[in-house]
Residue frames as qw, qx, qy, qz and C-alpha x, y, z in Angstrom:
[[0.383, -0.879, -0.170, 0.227, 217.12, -77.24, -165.86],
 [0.569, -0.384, 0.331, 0.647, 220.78, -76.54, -167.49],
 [0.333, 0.378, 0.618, 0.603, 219.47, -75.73, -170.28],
 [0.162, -0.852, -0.451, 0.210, 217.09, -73.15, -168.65],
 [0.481, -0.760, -0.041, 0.436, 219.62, -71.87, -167.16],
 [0.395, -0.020, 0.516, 0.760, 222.10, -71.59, -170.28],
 [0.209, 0.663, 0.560, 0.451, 219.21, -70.10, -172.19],
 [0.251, -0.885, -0.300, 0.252, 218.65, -67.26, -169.15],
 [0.675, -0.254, 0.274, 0.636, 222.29, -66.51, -169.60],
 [0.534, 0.108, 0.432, 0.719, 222.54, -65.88, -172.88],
 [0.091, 0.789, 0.425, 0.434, 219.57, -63.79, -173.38],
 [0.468, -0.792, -0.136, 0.368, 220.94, -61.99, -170.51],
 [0.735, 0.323, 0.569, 0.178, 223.76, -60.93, -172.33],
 [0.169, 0.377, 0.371, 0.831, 222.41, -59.68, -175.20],
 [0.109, -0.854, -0.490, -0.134, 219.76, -57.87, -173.57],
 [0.326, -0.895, -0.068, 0.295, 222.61, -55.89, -171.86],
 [0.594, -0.057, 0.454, 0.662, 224.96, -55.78, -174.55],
 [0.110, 0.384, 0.517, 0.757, 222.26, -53.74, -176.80],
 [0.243, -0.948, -0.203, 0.027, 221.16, -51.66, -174.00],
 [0.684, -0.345, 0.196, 0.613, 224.64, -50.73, -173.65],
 [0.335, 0.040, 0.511, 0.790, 224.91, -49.91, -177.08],
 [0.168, -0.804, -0.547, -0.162, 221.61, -48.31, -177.33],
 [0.479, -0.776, -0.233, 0.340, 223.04, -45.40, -174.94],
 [0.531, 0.516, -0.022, 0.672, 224.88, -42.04, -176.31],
 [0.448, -0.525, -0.400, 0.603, 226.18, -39.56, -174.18],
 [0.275, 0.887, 0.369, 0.024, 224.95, -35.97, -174.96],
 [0.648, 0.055, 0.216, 0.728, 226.48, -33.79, -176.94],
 [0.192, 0.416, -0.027, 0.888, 226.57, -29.81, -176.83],
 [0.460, -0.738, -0.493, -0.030, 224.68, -29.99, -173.82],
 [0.206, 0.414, -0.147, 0.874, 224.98, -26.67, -171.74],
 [0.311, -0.668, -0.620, 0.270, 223.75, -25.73, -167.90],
 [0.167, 0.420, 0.153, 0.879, 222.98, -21.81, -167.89],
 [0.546, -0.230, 0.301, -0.748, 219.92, -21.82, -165.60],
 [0.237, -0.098, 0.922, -0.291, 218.48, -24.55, -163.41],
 [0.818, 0.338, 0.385, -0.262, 215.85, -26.09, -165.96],
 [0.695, 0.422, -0.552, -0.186, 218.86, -26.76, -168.38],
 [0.224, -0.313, 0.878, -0.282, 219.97, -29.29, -165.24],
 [0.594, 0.222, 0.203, -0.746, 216.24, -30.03, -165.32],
 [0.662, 0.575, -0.133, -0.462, 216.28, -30.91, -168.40],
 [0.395, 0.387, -0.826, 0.106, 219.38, -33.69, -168.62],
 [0.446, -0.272, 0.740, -0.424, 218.08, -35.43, -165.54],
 [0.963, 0.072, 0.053, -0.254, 216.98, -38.46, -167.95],
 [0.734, 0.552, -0.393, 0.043, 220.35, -38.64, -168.94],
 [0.150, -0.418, 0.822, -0.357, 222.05, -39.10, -165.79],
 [0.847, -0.072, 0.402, -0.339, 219.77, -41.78, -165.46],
 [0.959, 0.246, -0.115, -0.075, 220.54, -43.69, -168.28],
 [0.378, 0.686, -0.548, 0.293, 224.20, -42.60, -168.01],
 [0.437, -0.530, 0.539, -0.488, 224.17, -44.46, -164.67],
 [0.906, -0.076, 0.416, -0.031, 222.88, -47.38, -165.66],
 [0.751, 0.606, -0.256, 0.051, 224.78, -47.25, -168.93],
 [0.086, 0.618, -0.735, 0.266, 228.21, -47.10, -166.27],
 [0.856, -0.266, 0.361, -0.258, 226.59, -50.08, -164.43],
 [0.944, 0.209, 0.186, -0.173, 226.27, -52.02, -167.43],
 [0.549, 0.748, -0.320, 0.191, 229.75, -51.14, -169.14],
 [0.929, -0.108, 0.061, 0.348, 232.63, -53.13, -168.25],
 [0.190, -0.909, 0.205, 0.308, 235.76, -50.68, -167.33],
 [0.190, -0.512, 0.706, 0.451, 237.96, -50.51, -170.57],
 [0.557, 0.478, 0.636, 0.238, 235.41, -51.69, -173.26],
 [0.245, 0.761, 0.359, 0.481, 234.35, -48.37, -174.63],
 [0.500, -0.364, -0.338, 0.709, 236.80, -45.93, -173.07],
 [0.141, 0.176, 0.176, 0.958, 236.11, -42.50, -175.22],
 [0.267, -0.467, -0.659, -0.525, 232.82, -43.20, -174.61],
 [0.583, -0.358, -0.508, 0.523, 233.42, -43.83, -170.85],
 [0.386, -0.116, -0.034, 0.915, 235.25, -40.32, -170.64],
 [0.137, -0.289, -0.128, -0.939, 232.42, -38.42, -172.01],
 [0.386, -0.698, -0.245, -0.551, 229.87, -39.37, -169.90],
 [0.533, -0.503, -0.442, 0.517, 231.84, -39.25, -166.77],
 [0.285, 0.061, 0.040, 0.956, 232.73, -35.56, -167.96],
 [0.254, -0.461, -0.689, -0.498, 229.03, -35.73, -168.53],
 [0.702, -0.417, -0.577, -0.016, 228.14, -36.54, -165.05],
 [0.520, -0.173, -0.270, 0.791, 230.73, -34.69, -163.36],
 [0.242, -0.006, 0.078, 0.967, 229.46, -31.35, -164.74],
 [0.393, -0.579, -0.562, -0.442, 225.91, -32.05, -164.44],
 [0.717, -0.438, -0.475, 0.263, 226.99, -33.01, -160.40],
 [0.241, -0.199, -0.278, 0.908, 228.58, -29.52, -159.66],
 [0.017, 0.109, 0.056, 0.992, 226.18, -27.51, -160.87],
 [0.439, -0.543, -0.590, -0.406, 222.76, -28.82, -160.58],
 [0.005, -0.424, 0.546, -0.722, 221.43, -27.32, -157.72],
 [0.729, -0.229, 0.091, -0.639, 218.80, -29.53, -156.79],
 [0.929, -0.115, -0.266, 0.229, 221.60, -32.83, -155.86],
 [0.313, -0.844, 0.384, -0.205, 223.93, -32.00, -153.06],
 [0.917, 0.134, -0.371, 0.065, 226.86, -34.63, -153.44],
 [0.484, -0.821, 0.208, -0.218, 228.91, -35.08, -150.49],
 [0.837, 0.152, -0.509, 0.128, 232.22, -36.88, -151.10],
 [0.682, -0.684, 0.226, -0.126, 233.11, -37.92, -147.48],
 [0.059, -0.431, 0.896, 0.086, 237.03, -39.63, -146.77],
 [0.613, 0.126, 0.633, -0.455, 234.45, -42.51, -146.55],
 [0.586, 0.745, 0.067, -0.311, 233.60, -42.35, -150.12],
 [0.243, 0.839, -0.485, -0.053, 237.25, -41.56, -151.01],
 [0.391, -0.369, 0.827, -0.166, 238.57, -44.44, -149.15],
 [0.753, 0.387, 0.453, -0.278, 235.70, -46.69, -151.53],
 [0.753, 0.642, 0.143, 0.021, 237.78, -45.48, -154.83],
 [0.101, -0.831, 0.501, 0.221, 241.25, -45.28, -154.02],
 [0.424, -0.175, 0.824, 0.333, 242.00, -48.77, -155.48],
 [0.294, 0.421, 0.681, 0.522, 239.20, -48.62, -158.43],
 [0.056, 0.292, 0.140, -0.945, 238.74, -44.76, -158.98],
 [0.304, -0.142, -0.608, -0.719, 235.65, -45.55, -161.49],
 [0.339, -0.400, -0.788, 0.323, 233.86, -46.79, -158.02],
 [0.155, -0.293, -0.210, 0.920, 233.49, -42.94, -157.45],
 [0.392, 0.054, -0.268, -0.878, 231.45, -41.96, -160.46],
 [0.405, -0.319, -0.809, -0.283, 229.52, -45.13, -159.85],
 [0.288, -0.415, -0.622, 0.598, 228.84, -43.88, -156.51],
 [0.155, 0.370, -0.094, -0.911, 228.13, -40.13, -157.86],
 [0.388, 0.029, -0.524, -0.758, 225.49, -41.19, -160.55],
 [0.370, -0.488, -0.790, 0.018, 223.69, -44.02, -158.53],
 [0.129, -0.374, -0.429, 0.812, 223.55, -40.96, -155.74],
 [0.089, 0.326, 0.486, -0.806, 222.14, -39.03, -158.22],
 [0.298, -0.069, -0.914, -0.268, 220.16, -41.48, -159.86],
 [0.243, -0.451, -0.800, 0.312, 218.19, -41.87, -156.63],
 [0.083, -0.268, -0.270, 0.921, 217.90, -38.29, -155.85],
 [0.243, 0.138, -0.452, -0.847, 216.19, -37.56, -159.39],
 [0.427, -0.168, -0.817, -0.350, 214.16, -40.20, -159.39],
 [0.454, -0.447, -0.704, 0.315, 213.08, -39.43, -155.27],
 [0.166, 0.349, -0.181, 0.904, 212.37, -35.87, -155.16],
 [0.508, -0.563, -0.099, -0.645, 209.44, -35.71, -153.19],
 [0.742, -0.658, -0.066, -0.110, 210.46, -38.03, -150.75],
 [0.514, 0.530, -0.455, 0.498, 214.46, -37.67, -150.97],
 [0.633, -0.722, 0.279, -0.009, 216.46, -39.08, -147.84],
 [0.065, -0.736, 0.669, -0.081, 220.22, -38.78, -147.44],
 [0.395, -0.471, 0.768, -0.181, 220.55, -42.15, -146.23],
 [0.764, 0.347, 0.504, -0.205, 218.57, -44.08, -148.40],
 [0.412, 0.859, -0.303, -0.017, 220.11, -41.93, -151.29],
 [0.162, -0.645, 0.746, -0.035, 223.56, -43.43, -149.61],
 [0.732, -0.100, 0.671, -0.057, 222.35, -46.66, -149.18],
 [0.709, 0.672, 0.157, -0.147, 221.51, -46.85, -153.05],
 [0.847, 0.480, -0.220, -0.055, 224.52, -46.00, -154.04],
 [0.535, -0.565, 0.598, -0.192, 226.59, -47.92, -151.93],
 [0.812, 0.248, 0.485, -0.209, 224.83, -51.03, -152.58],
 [0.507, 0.834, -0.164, -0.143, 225.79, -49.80, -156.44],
 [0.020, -0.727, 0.684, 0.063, 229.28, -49.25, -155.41],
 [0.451, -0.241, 0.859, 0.008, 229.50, -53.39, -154.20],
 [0.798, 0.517, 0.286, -0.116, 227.17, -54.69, -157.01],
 [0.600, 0.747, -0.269, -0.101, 229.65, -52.89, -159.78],
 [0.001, -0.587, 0.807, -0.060, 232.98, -54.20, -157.88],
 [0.518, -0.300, 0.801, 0.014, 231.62, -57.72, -157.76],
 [0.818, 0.431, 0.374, -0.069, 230.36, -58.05, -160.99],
 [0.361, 0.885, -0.217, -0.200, 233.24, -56.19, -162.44],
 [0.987, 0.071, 0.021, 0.142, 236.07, -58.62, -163.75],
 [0.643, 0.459, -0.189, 0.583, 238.83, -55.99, -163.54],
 [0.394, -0.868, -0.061, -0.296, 238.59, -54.74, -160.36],
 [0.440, 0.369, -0.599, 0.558, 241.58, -54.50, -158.27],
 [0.612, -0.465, -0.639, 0.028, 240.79, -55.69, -154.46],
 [0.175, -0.617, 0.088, -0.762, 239.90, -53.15, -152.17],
 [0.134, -0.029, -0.854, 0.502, 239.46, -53.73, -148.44],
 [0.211, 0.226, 0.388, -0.868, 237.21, -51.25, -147.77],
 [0.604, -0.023, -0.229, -0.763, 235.07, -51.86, -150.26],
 [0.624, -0.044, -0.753, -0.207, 234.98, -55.30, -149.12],
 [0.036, -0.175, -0.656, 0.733, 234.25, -54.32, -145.39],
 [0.276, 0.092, -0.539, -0.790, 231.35, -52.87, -147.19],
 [0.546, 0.053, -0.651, -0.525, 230.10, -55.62, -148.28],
 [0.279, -0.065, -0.790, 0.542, 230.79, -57.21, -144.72],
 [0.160, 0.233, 0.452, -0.846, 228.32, -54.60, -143.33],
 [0.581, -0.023, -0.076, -0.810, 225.56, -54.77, -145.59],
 [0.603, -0.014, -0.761, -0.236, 225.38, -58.41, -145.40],
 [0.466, -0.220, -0.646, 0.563, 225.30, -57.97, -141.61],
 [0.299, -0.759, -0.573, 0.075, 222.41, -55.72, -141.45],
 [0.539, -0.497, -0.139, 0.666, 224.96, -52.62, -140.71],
 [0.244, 0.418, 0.280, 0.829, 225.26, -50.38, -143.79],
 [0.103, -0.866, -0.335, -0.355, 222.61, -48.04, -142.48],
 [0.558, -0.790, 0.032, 0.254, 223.95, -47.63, -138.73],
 [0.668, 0.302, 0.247, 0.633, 227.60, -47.20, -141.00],
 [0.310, 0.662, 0.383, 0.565, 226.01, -44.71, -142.77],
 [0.470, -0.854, -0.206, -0.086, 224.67, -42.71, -140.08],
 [0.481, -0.807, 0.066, 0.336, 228.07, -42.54, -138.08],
 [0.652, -0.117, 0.336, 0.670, 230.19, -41.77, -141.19],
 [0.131, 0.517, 0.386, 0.752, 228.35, -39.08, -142.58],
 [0.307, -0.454, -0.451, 0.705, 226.83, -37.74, -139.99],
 [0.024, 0.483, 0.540, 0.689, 223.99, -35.71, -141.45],
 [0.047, -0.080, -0.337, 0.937, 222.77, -32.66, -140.00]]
């Protein structure tokens, strides 16, 4: 059974070690009219999971372009409406890379849910995100909030949270 388990490990890994590496962040990419957004919306995808998988401070240049990526997809596209509540802000004030994980799982979900796209679910996603990356990350610096967080989803609460901290029209 230790052995199993050692074996699960390892292939684990590598399987995310060369997805990792497997991921480039586009280059001369331009938004002009809403089907060049359109048109990048695999890459936020991978770029999302690529920030999952990527340990903060392995592959910093890389890092930098596709948050720059991500950032400039996220103002202009008009067909994801991010909303960074104090809420939000309060989530990345001790690990500010919590933010873009929050911003690309958000719209991660969106892209992947257009026909049935809900706000809260969309939150819940990348919440959920937010506490996955801070407890699997090994350099995180300890946040309350995000660890109140975690308190609430384990306790059944994130949604009702959600609901009275956004406060969606």
């Amino acid at each position: 059974m230790k052995n199993l388990f050692m074996i699960v490990i390892v292939a684990f890994t590598f399987t995310v070690k060369a997805s990792a590496q497997t991921y480039e962040v586009p280059k001369d990419y331009h938004f002009n009219k809403q089907e060049d957004y359109v048109k990048y919306e695999p890459d936020i995808i991978k770029t999302a999971d690529w920030m999952m998988k990527t340990a903060w401070g392995t592959e910093p240049l890389k890092t930098e372009a596709a948050t720059q990526f991500l950032l400039i997809w996220a103002q202009g596209t008009p067909d994801v409406v991010i909303e960074l509540k104090q809420a939000i802000m309060d989530l990345s004030d001790a690990n500010p890379q919590l933010g873009f994980i929050y911003m690309s799982q958000f719209s991660k979900y969106a892209i992947q849910h257009k026909a049935d796209f809900d706000k809260t679910k969309a939150n819940m996603a990348a919440l959920r995100a937010v506490i996955t990356k801070y407890n699997i990350e090994p350099t995180h610096k300890r946040d309350n909030d995000v660890e109140r967080l975690m308190d609430l989803d384990k306790n059944n609460r994130l949604e009702t949270w959600i609901s009275n901290e956004f406060a969606f029209n």
